[in-house]
C-alpha positions in Angstrom: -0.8 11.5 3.0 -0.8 8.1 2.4 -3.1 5.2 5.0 -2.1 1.8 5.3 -5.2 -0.2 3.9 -4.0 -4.1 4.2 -1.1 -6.6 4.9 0.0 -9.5 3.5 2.0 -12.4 4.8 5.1 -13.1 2.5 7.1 -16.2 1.3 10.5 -16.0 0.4 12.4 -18.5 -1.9 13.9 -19.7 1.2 11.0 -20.3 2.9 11.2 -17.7 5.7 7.9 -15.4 6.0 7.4 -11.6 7.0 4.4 -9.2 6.7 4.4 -6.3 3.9 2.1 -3.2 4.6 0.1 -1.9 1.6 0.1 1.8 1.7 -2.5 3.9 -0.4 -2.2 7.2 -1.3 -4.8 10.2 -1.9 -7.0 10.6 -4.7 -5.4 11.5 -8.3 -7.0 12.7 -11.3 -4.8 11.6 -14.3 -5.8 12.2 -18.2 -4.9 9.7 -20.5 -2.5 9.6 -22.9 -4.2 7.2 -25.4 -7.8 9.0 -25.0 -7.2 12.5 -23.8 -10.1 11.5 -20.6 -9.9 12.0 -17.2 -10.1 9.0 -14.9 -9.8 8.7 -11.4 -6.8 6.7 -9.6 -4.7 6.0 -6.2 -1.6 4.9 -6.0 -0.7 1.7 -3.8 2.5 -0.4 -3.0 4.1 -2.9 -0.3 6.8 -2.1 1.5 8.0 -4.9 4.3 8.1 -4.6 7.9 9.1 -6.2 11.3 5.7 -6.6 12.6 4.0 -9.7 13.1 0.0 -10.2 11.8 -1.5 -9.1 14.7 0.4 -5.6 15.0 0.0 -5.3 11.5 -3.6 -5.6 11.8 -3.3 -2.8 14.2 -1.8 -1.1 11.7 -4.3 -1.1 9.3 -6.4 2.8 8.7 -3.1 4.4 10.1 -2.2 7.1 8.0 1.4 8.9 7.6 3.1 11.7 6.3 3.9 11.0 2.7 3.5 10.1 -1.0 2.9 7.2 -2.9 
């Protein structure tokens, strides 16, 4: 399950804008490879979309089907 916890309004080169979603995904607990301790960890990434801000803001705490 992953939730989508922000947006962002994005630039590119050419000077056009769209709105990426950040998605976070559940709770992980990962062991180090340098220390050998567990740590605790989510996952997160942006992926773009069609919305404008104020869907996207209606967006945000919706959670889908999925992994990050």
């Amino acid at each position: 399950m992953v939730q989508v916890t922000n947006f962002h309004e994005v630039e590119t080169k050419d000077g056009k804008t769209f709105i990426s979603l950040e998605l976070t995904g559940g709770l992980e607990i990962i062991q180090s490879q340098n220390t050998g301790k567990m740590y605790a960890t989510v996952r997160k990434c942006r992926i773009p979309s069609t919305f404008d801000a104020n869907i996207a803001k209606t967006m945000v705490g919706t959670q889908l089907d999925g992994d990050v």
